[in-house]
C-alpha positions as CSV (number, residue, x, y, z in Angstrom):
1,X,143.1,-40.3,19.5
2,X,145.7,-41.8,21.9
3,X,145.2,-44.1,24.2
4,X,146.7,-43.6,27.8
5,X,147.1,-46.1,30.2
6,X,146.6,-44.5,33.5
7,X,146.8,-47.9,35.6
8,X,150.5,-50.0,35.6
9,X,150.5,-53.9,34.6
10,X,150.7,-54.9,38.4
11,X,147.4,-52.7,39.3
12,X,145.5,-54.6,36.6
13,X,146.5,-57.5,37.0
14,X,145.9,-57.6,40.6
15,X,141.8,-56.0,40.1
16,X,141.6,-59.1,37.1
17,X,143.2,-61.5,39.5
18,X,141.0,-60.9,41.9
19,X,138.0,-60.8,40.2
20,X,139.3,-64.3,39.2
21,X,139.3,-65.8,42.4
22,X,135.7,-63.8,43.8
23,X,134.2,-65.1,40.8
24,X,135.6,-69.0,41.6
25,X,134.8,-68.7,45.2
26,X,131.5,-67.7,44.3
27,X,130.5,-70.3,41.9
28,X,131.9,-73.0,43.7
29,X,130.6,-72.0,47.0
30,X,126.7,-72.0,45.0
31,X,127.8,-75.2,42.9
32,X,129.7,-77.5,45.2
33,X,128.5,-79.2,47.9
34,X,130.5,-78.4,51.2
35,X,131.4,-81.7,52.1
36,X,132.7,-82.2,49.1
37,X,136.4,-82.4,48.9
38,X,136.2,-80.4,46.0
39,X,135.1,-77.6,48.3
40,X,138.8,-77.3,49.0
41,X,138.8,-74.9,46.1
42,X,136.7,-72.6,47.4
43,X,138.8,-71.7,50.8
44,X,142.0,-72.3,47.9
45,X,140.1,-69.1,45.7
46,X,139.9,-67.5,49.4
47,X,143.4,-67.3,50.4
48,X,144.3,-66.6,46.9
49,X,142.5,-63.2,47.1
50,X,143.8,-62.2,50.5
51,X,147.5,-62.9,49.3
52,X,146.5,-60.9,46.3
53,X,145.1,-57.8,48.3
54,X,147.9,-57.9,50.4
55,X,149.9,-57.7,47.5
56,X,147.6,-55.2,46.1
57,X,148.1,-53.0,50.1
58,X,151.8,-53.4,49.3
59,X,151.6,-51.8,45.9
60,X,149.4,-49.0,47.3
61,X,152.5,-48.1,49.4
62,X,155.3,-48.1,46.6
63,X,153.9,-48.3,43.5
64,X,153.9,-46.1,40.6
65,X,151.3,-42.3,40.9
66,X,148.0,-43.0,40.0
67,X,148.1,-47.3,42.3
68,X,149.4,-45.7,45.5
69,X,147.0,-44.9,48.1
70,X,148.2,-41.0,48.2
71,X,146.6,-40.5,45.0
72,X,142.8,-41.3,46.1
73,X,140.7,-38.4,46.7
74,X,139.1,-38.2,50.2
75,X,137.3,-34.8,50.8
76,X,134.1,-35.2,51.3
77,X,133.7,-31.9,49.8
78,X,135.2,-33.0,46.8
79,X,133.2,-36.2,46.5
80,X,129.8,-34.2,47.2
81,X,130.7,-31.8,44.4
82,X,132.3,-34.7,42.1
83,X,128.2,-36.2,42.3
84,X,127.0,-32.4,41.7
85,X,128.8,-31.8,39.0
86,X,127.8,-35.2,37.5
87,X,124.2,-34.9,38.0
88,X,124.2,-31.4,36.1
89,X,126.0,-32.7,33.3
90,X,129.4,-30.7,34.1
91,X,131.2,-33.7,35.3
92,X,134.8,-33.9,34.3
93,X,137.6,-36.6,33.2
94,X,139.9,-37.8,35.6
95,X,143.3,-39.4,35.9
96,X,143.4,-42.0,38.4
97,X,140.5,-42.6,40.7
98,X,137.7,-40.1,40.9
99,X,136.2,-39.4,44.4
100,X,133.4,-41.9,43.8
101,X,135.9,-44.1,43.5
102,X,137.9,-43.0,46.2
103,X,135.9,-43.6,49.0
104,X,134.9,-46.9,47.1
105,X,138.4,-48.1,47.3
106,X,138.8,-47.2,50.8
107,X,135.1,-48.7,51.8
108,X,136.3,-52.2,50.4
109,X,139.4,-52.8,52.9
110,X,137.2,-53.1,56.1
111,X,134.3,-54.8,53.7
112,X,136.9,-57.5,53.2
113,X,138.5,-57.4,56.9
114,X,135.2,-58.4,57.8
115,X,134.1,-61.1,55.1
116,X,138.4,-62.5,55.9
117,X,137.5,-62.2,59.6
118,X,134.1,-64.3,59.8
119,X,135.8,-67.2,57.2
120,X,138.8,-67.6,58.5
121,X,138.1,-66.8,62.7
122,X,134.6,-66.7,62.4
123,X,133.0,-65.6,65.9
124,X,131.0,-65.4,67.8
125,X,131.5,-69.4,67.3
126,X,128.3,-71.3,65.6
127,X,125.2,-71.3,67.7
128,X,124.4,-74.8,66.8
129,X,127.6,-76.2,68.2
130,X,127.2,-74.1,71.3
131,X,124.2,-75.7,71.7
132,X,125.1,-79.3,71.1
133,X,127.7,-78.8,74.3
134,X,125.4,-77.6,76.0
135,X,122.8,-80.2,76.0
136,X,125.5,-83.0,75.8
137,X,126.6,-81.6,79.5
Protein backbone atom coordinates (compact mmCIF):
# COMPACT_ATOMS: atom_id res chain seq x y z
CA UNK A 1 0.00 0.00 0.00
CA UNK A 2 1.12 3.61 -0.88
CA UNK A 3 1.09 6.15 1.15
CA UNK A 4 -0.28 9.63 -0.08
CA UNK A 5 0.21 12.72 1.43
CA UNK A 6 -2.85 14.75 0.80
CA UNK A 7 -1.66 17.86 3.10
CA UNK A 8 1.79 20.02 1.88
CA UNK A 9 4.74 20.63 4.48
CA UNK A 10 3.42 24.29 5.20
CA UNK A 11 -0.34 22.96 6.12
CA UNK A 12 1.25 20.62 8.63
CA UNK A 13 3.47 22.38 9.93
CA UNK A 14 1.33 25.22 10.62
CA UNK A 15 -1.75 22.63 12.48
CA UNK A 16 1.66 21.13 14.63
CA UNK A 17 2.81 24.63 15.19
CA UNK A 18 -0.15 25.65 16.53
CA UNK A 19 -0.93 23.02 18.54
CA UNK A 20 2.53 23.89 19.99
CA UNK A 21 1.72 27.20 21.11
CA UNK A 22 -2.25 26.19 22.40
CA UNK A 23 -0.71 23.54 24.29
CA UNK A 24 2.12 26.20 25.97
CA UNK A 25 -0.43 28.82 26.54
CA UNK A 26 -2.47 26.40 28.17
CA UNK A 27 -0.13 24.98 30.61
CA UNK A 28 1.38 28.01 31.45
CA UNK A 29 -1.72 29.94 31.91
CA UNK A 30 -2.81 26.67 34.68
CA UNK A 31 0.89 26.55 35.94
CA UNK A 32 2.24 30.01 36.18
CA UNK A 33 1.17 32.45 38.33
CA UNK A 34 0.06 35.73 36.55
CA UNK A 35 2.15 38.06 38.13
CA UNK A 36 4.83 36.19 37.40
CA UNK A 37 7.11 37.58 34.86
CA UNK A 38 7.32 34.28 33.53
CA UNK A 39 3.65 34.74 32.49
CA UNK A 40 5.22 36.79 29.61
CA UNK A 41 5.24 33.43 27.84
CA UNK A 42 1.96 32.84 27.87
CA UNK A 43 0.76 36.23 25.84
CA UNK A 44 4.39 35.24 23.81
CA UNK A 45 2.52 31.48 22.92
CA UNK A 46 -0.60 33.87 22.13
CA UNK A 47 0.79 36.06 19.47
CA UNK A 48 2.70 33.18 18.14
CA UNK A 49 -0.60 31.40 17.20
CA UNK A 50 -2.29 34.50 15.71
CA UNK A 51 0.89 35.11 13.40
CA UNK A 52 0.63 31.47 12.64
CA UNK A 53 -3.12 31.50 11.66
CA UNK A 54 -2.69 34.38 9.79
CA UNK A 55 -0.10 32.71 8.05
CA UNK A 56 -2.22 29.72 7.99
CA UNK A 57 -5.44 32.47 6.27
CA UNK A 58 -2.67 33.36 3.85
CA UNK A 59 -2.00 29.82 2.76
CA UNK A 60 -5.82 29.14 2.48
CA UNK A 61 -5.68 31.79 -0.32
CA UNK A 62 -2.57 30.50 -2.45
CA UNK A 63 -1.66 27.38 -1.47
CA UNK A 64 -1.46 24.16 -3.11
CA UNK A 65 -5.45 22.06 -3.77
CA UNK A 66 -6.42 20.28 -0.95
CA UNK A 67 -4.86 23.77 2.03
CA UNK A 68 -6.84 26.44 0.10
CA UNK A 69 -10.10 27.43 1.42
CA UNK A 70 -11.94 26.52 -2.14
CA UNK A 71 -11.46 23.00 -1.39
CA UNK A 72 -13.70 22.70 1.93
CA UNK A 73 -17.03 21.37 1.46
CA UNK A 74 -19.93 23.62 2.63
CA UNK A 75 -23.41 22.24 1.65
CA UNK A 76 -25.26 21.52 4.30
CA UNK A 77 -26.74 18.89 2.22
CA UNK A 78 -23.60 17.32 1.80
CA UNK A 79 -22.59 17.48 5.47
CA UNK A 80 -26.17 16.03 6.55
CA UNK A 81 -25.58 13.13 4.14
CA UNK A 82 -21.61 12.87 4.89
CA UNK A 83 -23.17 11.97 8.88
CA UNK A 84 -25.89 9.63 7.11
CA UNK A 85 -23.84 7.82 5.37
CA UNK A 86 -21.41 7.40 8.32
CA UNK A 87 -23.91 6.29 10.74
CA UNK A 88 -25.19 3.42 8.27
CA UNK A 89 -21.80 2.18 7.74
CA UNK A 90 -21.54 3.50 3.95
CA UNK A 91 -19.28 6.36 4.74
CA UNK A 92 -16.60 6.94 2.22
CA UNK A 93 -12.78 8.07 1.97
CA UNK A 94 -11.99 11.43 1.23
CA UNK A 95 -9.18 13.64 -0.11
CA UNK A 96 -8.84 16.75 1.71
CA UNK A 97 -11.37 17.76 4.27
CA UNK A 98 -14.60 15.92 4.63
CA UNK A 99 -17.75 18.08 5.30
CA UNK A 100 -17.47 17.35 9.08
CA UNK A 101 -14.42 18.92 8.75
CA UNK A 102 -15.45 21.53 6.68
CA UNK A 103 -17.71 23.34 8.63
CA UNK A 104 -15.14 22.51 11.58
CA UNK A 105 -12.55 24.54 9.85
CA UNK A 106 -14.74 27.30 9.04
CA UNK A 107 -16.40 27.22 12.82
CA UNK A 108 -12.79 27.85 14.27
CA UNK A 109 -12.05 31.37 12.56
CA UNK A 110 -14.80 33.32 14.50
CA UNK A 111 -14.05 30.75 17.71
CA UNK A 112 -10.61 32.34 17.61
CA UNK A 113 -11.71 36.01 16.51
CA UNK A 114 -13.47 35.86 19.66
CA UNK A 115 -10.95 34.18 22.21
CA UNK A 116 -7.97 37.05 20.06
CA UNK A 117 -10.66 39.70 20.63
CA UNK A 118 -11.37 39.37 24.58
CA UNK A 119 -7.19 38.82 25.20
CA UNK A 120 -5.98 41.24 23.40
CA UNK A 121 -9.08 44.22 23.45
CA UNK A 122 -10.99 42.52 25.93
CA UNK A 123 -14.45 44.55 26.47
CA UNK A 124 -16.67 45.30 27.92
CA UNK A 125 -13.65 46.47 30.29
CA UNK A 126 -13.38 44.51 33.82
CA UNK A 127 -16.13 45.05 36.17
CA UNK A 128 -13.99 45.25 39.13
CA UNK A 129 -12.08 48.23 37.81
CA UNK A 130 -15.18 49.91 36.77
CA UNK A 131 -16.13 49.63 40.05
CA UNK A 132 -13.04 50.77 41.87
CA UNK A 133 -13.53 54.33 39.72
CA UNK A 134 -16.57 54.46 40.71
CA UNK A 135 -16.36 54.35 44.41
CA UNK A 136 -12.92 56.32 44.29
CA UNK A 137 -15.18 59.33 42.64
Amino acid sequence: MRNVLIYDAPTRVFHWLFAGFFAAAFAIANLVDDESARFSLHMLAGLCMVFVLLLRIVWSLVGTRHARASDLVLNPARLFGYFRDMVSGRGKEWAGHNPASSWAAVSFLPAWRGIITAKVCPWPPRIEAAMARAGSS
